[in-house]
C-alpha positions as CSV (number, residue, x, y, z in Angstrom):
1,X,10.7,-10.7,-5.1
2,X,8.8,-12.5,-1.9
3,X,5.6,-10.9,-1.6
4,X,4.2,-10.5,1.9
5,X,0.7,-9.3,0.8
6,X,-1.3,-7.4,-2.3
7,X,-4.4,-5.4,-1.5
8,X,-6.6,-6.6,-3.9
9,X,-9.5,-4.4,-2.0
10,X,-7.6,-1.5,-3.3
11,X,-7.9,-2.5,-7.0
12,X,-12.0,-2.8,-6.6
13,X,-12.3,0.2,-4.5
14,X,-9.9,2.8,-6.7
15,X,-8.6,3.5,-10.0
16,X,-4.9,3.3,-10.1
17,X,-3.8,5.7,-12.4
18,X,-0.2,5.4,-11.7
19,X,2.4,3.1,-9.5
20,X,5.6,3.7,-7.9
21,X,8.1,1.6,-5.9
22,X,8.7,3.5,-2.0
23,X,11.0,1.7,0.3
24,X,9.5,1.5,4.2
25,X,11.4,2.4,7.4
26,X,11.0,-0.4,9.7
27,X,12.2,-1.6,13.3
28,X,13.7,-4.3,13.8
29,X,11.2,-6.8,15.0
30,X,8.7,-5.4,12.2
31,X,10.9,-7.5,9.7
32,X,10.4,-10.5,11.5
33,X,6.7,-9.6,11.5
34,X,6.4,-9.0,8.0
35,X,8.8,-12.4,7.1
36,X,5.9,-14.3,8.6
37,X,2.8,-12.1,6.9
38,X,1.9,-10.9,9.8
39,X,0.7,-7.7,8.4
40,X,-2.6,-6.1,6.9
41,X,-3.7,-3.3,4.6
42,X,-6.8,-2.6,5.6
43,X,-7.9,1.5,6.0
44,X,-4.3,2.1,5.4
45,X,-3.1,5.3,2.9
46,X,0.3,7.8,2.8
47,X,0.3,10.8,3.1
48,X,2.3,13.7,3.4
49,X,3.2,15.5,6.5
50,X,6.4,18.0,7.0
51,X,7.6,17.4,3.4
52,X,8.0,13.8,3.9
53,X,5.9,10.6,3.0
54,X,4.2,8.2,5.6
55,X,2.3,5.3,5.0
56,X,-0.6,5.7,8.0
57,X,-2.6,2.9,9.5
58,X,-0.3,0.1,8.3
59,X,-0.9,-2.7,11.2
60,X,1.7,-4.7,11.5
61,X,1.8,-7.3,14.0
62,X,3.9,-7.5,17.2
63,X,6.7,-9.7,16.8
64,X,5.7,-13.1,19.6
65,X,9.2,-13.3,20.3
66,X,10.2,-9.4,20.9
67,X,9.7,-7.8,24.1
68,X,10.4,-4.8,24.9
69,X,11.4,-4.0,21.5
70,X,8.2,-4.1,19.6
71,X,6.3,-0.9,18.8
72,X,3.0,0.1,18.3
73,X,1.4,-1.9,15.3
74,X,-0.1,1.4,13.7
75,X,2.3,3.7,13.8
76,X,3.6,5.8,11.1
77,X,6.1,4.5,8.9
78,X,8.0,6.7,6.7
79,X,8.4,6.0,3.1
80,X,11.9,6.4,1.1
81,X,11.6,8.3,-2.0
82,X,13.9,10.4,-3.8
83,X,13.4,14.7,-3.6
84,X,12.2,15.0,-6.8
85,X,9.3,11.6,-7.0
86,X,8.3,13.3,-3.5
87,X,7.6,17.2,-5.1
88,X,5.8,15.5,-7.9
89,X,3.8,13.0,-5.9
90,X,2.8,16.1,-3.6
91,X,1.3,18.0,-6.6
92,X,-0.5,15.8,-8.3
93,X,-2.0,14.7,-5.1
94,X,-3.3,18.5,-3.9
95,X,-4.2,19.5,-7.0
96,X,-6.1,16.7,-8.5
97,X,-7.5,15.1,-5.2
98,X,-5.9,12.0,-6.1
99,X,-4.7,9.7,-3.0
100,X,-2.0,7.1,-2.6
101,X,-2.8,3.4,-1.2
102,X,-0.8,1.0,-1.1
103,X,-0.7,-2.0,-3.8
104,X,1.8,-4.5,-2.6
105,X,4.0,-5.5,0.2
106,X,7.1,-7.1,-0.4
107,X,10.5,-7.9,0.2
108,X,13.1,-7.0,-3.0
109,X,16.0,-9.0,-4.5
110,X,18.4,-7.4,-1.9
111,X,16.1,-8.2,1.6
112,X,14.9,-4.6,1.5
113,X,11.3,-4.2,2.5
114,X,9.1,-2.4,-0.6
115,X,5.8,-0.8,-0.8
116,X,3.9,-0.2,-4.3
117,X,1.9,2.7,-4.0
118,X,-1.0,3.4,-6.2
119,X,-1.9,6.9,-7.3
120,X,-5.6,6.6,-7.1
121,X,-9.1,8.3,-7.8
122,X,-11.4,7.2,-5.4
123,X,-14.7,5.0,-7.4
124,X,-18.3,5.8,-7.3
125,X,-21.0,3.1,-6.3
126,X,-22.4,2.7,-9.6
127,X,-18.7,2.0,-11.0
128,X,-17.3,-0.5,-9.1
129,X,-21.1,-2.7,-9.8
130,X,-20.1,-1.9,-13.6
131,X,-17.2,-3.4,-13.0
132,X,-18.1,-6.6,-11.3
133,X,-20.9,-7.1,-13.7
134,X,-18.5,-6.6,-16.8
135,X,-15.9,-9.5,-14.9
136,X,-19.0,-11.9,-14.5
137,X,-20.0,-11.5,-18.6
138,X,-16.1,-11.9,-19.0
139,X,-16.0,-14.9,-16.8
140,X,-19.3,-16.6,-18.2
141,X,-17.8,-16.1,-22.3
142,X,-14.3,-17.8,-20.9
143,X,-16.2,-20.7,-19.5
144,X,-17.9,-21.6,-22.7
């Protein structure tokens, strides 16, 4: 597995109650992009639209070298899932008011680009300082 990027904001900002593996529908000159790590994560989330899956606000760079064939960095990118991950994905995200973010860019065994999506509850304020205080007493007993 080469990894392009992880969104480690998404691990502080949610709870990830759940991941799953999606595949991404890409141009050609959006590979080359994402081969160099041209690519970032930031305000991007999927969501549903006409019974599919898209992964919104992904920016992915123009490729330097493509002309005419690069698109526009934000678009929407569908997500490959099979029927039935996709009908149970869609109910657990209407009915709990859970939201998917993605968790990991990255390119599989076989060359195929892969996103891991997080099904995620969205953390309060007062959590996420819990959490960073609980990290620094963790890192403070480690260090002695």
């Amino acid at each position: 597995m080469a990894l392009v990027l992880e969104n480690r904001r998404a691990r502080h900002d949610y709870e990830i109650l759940e991941t799953l593996e999606a595949g991404i529908a890409l141009r050609g000159t959006e590979v080359k992009s994402l081969r160099a790590g041209k690519v970032d994560f930031t305000g991007s989330f999927a969501k549903f639209a006409d019974g599919e899956l898209f992964l919104e606000n992904l920016y992915i760079a123009p490729y330097e070298k493509g002309s005419y064939t690069n698109v526009d960095p934000r678009r929407r990118r569908k997500l490959l899932l099979h029927r039935h991950q996709l009908h149970r994905l869609r109910g657990k995200v209407e009915q709990k008011g859970l939201t998917l973010v993605p968790l990991r860019l990255y390119f599989n065994e076989r060359g195929y680009a892969k996103v891991l999506l997080g099904l995620a509850r969205g953390k309060r304020d007062y959590q996420k300082r819990a959490e960073d205080k609980r990290r620094a007493v963790q890192r403070a007993l480690e260090e002695l």
